[in-house]
SELUM-438823 format. One record per atom (N, C-alpha, C): x, y, z; residue in three letters. Coordinates in steps of 0.02 Angstrom, whole numbers, padded with zeros to 5 digits, always signed. Each point is the difference from the previous one (the first is absolute). Example, Ala and Ser with C-alpha at 12.3 -4.5 7.8 and 13.67 -1.06 7.14 Angstrom:
2
+00660-00284+00390ALA
-00045+00059+00000ALA
+00045+00060+00000ALA
-00018+00053-00036SER
+00042+00059+00003SER
-00039+00055+00037SER
This chain:
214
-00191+01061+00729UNK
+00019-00016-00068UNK
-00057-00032-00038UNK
-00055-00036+00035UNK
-00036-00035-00036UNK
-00070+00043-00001UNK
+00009+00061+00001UNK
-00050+00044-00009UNK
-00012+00027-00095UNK
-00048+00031-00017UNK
-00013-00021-00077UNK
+00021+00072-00019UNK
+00025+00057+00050UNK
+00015+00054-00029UNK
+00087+00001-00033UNK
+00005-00057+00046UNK
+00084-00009-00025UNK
+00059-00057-00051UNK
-00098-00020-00038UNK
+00008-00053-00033UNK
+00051+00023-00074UNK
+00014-00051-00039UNK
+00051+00038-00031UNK
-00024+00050-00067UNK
-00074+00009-00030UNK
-00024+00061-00036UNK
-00004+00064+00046UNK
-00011-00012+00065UNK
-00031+00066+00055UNK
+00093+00006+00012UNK
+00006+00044+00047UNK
+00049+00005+00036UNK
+00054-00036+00004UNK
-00007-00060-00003UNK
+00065-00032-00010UNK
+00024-00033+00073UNK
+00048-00035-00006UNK
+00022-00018+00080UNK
+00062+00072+00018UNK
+00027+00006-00068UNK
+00052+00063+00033UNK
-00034+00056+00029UNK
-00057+00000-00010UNK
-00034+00071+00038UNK
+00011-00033+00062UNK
-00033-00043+00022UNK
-00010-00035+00067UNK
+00102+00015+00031UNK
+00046-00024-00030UNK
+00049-00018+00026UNK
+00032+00088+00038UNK
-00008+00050-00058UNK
+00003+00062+00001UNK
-00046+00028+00068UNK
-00056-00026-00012UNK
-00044+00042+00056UNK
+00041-00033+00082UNK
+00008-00068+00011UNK
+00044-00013+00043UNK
+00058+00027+00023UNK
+00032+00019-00056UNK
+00091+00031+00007UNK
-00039+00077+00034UNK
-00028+00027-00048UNK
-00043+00075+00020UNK
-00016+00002+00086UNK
-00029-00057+00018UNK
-00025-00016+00057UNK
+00038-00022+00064UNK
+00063-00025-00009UNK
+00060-00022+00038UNK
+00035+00072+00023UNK
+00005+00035-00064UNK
+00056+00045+00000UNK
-00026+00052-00059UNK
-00042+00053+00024UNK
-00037+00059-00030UNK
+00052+00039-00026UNK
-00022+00050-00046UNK
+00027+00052-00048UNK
+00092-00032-00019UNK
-00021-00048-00061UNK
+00086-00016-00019UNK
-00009+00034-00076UNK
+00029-00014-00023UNK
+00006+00021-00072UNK
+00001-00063-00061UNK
+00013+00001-00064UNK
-00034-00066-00048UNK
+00070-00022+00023UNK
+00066+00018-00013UNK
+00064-00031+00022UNK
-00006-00036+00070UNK
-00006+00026+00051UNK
-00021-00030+00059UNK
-00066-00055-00008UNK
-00039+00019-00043UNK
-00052-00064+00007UNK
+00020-00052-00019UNK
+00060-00017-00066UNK
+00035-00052-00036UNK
+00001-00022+00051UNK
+00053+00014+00058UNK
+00042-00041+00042UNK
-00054-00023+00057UNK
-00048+00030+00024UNK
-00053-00014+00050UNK
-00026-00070-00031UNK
-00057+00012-00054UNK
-00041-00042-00009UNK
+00027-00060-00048UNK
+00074+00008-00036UNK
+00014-00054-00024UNK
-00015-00002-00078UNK
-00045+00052-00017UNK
-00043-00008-00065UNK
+00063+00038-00070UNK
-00002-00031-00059UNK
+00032+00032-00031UNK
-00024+00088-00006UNK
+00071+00029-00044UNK
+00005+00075+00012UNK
-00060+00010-00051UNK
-00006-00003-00055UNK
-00072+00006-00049UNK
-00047-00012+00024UNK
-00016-00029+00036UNK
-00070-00041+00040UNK
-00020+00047+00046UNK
+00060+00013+00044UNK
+00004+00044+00069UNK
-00016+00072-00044UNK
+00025+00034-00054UNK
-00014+00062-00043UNK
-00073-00001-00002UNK
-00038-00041-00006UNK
-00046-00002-00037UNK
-00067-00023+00044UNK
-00003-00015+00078UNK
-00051-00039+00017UNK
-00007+00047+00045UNK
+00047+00065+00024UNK
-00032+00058+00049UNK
-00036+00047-00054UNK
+00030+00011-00052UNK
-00065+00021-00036UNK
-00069-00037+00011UNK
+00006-00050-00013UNK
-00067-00029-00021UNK
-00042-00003+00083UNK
+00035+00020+00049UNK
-00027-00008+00074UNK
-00039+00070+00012UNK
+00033+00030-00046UNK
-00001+00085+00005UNK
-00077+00027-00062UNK
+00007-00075-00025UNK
-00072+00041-00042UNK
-00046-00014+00051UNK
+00011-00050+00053UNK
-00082-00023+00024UNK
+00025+00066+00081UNK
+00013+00035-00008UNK
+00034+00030+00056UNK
+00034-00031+00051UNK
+00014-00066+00014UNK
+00042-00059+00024UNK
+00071+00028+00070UNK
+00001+00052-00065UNK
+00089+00014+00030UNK
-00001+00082-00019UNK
+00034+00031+00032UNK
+00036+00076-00029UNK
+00047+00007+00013UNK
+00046+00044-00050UNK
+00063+00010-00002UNK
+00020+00079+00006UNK
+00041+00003+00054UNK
+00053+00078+00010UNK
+00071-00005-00029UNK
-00002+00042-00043UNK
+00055+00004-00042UNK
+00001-00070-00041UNK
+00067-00033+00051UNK
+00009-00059-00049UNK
-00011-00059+00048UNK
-00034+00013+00051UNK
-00015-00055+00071UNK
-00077-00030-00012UNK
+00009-00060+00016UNK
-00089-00008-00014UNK
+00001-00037+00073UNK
-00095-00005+00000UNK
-00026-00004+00077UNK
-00053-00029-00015UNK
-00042-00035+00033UNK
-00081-00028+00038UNK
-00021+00054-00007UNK
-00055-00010-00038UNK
-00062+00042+00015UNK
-00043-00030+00079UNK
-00053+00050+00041UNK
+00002-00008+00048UNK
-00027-00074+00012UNK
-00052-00031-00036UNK
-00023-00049+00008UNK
+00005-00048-00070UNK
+00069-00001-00025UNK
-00008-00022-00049UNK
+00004-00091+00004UNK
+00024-00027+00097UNK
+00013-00075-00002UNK
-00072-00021+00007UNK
-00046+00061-00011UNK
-00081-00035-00009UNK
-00024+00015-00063UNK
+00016+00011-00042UNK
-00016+00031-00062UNK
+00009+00042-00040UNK
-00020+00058+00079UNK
-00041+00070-00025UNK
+00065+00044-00034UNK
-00022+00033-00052UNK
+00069+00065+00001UNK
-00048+00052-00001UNK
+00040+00059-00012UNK
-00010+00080-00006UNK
+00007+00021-00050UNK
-00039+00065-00002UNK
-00001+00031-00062UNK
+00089+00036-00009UNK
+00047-00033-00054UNK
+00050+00048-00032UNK
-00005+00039-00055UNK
+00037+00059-00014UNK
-00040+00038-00044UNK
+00067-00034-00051UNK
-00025+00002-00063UNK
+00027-00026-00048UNK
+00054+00058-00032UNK
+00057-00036-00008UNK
+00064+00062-00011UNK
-00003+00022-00086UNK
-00035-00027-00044UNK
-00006+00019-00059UNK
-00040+00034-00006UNK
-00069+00012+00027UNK
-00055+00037-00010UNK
-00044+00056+00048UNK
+00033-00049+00068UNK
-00031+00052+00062UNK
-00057-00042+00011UNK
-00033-00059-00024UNK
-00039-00028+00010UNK
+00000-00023+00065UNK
-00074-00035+00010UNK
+00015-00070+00064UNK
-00009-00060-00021UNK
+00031-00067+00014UNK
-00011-00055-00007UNK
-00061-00039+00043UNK
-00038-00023+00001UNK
-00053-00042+00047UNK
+00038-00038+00051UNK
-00003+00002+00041UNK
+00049-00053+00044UNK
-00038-00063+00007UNK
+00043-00061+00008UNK
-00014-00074+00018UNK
-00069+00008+00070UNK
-00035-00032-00009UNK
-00060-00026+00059UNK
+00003-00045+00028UNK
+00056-00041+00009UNK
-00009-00032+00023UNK
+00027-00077-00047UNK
+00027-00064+00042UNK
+00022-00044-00037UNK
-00031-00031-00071UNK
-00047-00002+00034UNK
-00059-00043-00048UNK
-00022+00087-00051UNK
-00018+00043-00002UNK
-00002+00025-00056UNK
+00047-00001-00045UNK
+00065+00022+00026UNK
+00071-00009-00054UNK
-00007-00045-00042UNK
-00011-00083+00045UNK
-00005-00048-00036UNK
-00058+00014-00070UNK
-00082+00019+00048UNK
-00032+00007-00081UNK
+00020+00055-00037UNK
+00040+00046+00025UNK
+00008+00059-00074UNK
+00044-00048-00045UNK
+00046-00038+00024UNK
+00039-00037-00038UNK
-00025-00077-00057UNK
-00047-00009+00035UNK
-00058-00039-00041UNK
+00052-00069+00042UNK
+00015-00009+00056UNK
+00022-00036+00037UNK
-00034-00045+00062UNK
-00060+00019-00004UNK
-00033-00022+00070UNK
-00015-00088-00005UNK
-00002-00019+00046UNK
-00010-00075-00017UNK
+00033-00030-00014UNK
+00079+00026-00031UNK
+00048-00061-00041UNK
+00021-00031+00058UNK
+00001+00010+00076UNK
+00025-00059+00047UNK
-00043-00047+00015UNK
-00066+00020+00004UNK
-00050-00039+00018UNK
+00001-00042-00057UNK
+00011+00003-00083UNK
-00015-00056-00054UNK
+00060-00023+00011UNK
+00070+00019+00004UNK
+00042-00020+00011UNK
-00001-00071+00077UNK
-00026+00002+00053UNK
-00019-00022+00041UNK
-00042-00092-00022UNK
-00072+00026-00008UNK
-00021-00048-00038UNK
+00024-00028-00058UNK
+00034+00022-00037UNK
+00053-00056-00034UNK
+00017-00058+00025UNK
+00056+00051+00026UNK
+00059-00047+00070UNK
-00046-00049+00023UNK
-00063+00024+00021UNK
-00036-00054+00043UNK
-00023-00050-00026UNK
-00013+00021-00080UNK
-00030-00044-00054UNK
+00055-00050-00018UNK
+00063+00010+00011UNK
+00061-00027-00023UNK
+00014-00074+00049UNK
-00014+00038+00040UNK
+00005-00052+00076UNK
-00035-00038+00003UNK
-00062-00006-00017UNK
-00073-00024+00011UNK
+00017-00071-00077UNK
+00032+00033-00039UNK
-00005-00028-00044UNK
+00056-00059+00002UNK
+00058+00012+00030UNK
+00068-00023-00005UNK
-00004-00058+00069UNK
-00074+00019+00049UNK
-00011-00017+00071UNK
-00045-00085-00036UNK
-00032+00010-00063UNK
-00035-00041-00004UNK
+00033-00048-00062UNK
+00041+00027-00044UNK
+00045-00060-00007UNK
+00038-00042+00020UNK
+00025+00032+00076UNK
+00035-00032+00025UNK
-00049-00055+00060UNK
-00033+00013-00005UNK
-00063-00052+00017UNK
-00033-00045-00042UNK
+00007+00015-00063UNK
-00015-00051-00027UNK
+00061-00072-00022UNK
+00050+00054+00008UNK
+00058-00045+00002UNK
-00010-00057+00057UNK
+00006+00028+00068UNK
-00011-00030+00067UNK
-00064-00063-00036UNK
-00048+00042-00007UNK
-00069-00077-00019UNK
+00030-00029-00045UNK
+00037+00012-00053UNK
+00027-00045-00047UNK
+00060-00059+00037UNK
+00048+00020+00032UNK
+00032-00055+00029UNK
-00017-00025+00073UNK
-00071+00030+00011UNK
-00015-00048+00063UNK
-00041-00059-00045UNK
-00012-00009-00056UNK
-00039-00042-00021UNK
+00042-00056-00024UNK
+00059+00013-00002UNK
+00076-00039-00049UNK
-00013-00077+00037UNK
-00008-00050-00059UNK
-00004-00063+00040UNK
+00063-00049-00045UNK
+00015-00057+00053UNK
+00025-00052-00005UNK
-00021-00058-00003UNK
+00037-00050-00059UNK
-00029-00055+00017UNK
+00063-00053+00018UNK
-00022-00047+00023UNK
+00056-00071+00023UNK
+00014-00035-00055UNK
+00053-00015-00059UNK
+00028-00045-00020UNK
+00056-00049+00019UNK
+00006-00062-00007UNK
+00044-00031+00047UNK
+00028+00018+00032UNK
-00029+00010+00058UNK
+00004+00024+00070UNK
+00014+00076-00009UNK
+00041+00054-00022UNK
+00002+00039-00022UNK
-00062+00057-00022UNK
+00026+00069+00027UNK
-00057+00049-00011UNK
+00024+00045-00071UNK
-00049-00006-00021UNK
+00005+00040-00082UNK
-00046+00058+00012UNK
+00034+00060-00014UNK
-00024+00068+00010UNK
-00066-00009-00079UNK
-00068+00005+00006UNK
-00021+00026-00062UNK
+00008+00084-00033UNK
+00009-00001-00027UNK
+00036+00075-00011UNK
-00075+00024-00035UNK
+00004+00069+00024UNK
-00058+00060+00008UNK
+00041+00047-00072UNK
-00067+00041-00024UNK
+00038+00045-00040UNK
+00040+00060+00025UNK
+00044+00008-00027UNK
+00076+00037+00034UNK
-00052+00072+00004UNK
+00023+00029+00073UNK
-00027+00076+00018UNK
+00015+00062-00028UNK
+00048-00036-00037UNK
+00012+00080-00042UNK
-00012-00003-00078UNK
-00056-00028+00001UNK
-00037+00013-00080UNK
-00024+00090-00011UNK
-00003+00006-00036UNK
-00019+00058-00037UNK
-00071+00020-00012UNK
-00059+00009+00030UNK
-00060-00010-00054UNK
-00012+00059-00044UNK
-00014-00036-00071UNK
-00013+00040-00043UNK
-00007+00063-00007UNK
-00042+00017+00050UNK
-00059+00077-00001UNK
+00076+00035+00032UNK
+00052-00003+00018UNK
+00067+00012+00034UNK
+00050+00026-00036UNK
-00014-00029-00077UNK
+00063-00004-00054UNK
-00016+00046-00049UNK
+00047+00066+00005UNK
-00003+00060-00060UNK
+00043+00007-00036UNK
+00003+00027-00042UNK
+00058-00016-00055UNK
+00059+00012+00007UNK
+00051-00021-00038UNK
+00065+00008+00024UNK
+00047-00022+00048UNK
-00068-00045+00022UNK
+00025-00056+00072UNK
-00003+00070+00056UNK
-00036+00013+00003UNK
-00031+00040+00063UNK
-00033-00030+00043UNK
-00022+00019+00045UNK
-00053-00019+00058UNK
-00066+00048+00032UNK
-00032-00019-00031UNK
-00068+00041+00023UNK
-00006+00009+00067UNK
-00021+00050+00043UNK
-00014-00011+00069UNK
-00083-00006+00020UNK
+00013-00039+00026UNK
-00091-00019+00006UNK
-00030+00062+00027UNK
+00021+00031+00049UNK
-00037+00067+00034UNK
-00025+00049-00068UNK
+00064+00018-00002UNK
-00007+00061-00069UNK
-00006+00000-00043UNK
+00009-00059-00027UNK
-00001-00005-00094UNK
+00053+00016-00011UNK
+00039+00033+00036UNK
+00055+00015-00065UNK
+00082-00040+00012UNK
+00051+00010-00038UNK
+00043-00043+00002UNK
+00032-00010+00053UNK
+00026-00027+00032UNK
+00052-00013+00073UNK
+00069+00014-00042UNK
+00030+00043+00018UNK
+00068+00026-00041UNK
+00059-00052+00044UNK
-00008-00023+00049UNK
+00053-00044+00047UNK
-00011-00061-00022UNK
-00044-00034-00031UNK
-00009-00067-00023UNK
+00001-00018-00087UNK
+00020-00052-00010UNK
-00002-00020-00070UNK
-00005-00074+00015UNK
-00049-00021-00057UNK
-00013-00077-00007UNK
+00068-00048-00034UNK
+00035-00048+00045UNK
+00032-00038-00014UNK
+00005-00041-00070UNK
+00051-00009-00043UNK
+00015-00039-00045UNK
-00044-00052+00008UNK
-00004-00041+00021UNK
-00065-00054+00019UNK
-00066+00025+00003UNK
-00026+00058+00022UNK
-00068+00019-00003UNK
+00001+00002+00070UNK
+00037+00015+00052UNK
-00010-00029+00060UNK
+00026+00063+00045UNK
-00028+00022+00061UNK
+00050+00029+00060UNK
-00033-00048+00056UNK
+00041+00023+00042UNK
-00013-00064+00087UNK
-00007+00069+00037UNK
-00051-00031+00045UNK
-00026+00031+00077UNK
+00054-00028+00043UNK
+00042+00023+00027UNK
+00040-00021+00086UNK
-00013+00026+00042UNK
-00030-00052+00059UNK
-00017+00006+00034UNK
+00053+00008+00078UNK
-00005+00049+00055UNK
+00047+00000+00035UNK
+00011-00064+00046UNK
-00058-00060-00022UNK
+00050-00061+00002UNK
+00038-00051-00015UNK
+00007+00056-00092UNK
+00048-00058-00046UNK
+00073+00043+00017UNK
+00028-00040-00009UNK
+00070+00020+00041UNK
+00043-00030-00088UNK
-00021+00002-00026UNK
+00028-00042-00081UNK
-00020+00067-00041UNK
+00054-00005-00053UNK
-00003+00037-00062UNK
-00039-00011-00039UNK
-00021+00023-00062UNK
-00048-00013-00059UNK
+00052-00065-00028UNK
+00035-00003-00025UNK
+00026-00050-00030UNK
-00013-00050+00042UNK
+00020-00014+00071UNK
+00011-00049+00040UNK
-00092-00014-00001UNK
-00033+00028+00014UNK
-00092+00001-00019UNK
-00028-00057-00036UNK
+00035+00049-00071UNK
-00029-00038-00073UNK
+00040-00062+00002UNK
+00056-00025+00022UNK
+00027-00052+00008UNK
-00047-00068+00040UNK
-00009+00023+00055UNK
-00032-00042+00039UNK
-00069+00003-00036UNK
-00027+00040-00026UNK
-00054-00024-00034UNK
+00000-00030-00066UNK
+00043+00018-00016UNK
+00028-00075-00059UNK
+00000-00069+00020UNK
+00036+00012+00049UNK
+00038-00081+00027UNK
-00052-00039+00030UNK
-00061+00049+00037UNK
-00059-00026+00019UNK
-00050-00043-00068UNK
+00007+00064-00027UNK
-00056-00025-00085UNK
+00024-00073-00035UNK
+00087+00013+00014UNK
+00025-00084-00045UNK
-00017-00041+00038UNK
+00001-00016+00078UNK
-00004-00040+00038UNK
-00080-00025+00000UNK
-00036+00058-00001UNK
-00066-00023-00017UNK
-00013-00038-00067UNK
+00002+00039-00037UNK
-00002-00046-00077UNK
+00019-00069-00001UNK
+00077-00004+00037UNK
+00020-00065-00015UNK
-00052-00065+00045UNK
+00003+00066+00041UNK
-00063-00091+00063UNK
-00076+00016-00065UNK
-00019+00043-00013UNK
-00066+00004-00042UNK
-00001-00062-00040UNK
């Protein structure tokens, strides 16, 4: 599936699901493929054609089949039923992918992800250096938390319009995030066991307590 011929401009994943059903259980028909591969009936109409231009698959009567080596790529020449023509057959995974102008989208897709991680790996490290540094001091007898700036500030270069969220990797907007009424979202960490409210609370209650010994 994570091959670039079956990305979703090339081939599609229903080719992939089709070439499987094809492959379980040879020569069914588009009615029989519905029920095999699961894929809707329009989808299923429409993706043995498209297997059939790269020579992929051929069909007797109303049965379709694997071309001989098609779980490696390759298809065969079919002669085309409108013209008598031939179609070029598929070469192989990786050509499909470039006739489709598809090659590479797993590999950028890949480094993303990795860029995402790398990135999400080192906030959450700076978080860690930020509250290993968290100090206390002794007022009558008593320990007073000095309160640090809260971890889920926003920085600027972050904030796009409309109360969006920039993603640092890509530039472009994070559609799952929006900047809080306050200007604010929080990092949780899998060892805050507390809600955002319960969070911003204790960092309130910290800030008055400080102020008031200040």
């Amino acid at each position: 599936m994570g091959h670039d011929a079956f990305a979703h401009h090339a081939l599609g994943s229903a080719a992939l699901v089709i070439i499987s059903a094809l492959h379980q259980r040879p020569d069914q028909t588009v009615g029989e493929l519905v029920g095999t591969s699961s894929v809707s009936r329009a989808t299923t109409y429409r993706t043995p054609k498209r297997l059939a231009d790269q020579g992929l698959v051929k069909h007797t009567g109303e049965t379709w089949a694997l071309a001989p080596r098609a779980l490696e790529g390759f298809g065969i020449r079919l002669p085309d039923a409108d013209n008598g023509h031939t179609t070029a057959p598929a070469q192989g995974w990786d050509k499909v992918a470039e006739q489709h102008g598809t090659w590479g989208v797993a590999a950028r897709r890949k480094a993303l992800h990795a860029a995402e991680r790398a990135a999400y790996q080192k906030a959450m490290d700076r978080l860690a250096e930020h509250r290993s540094k968290a100090l206390v001091i002794v007022r009558d007898g008593r320990q007073v938390l000095v309160p640090v700036p809260r971890p889920d500030e926003i920085p600027p270069a972050w904030h796009a319009p409309d109360g969006r969220v920039l993603n640092p990797v890509t530039g472009g907007a994070a559609a799952d995030w929006r900047v809080a009424t306050d200007g604010r979202l929080i990092l949780i960490t899998p060892s805050d066991q507390r809600s955002y409210d319960e969070l911003a609370a204790a960092h309130a209650e910290a800030l008055s307590e400080w102020e008031s010994v200040a």
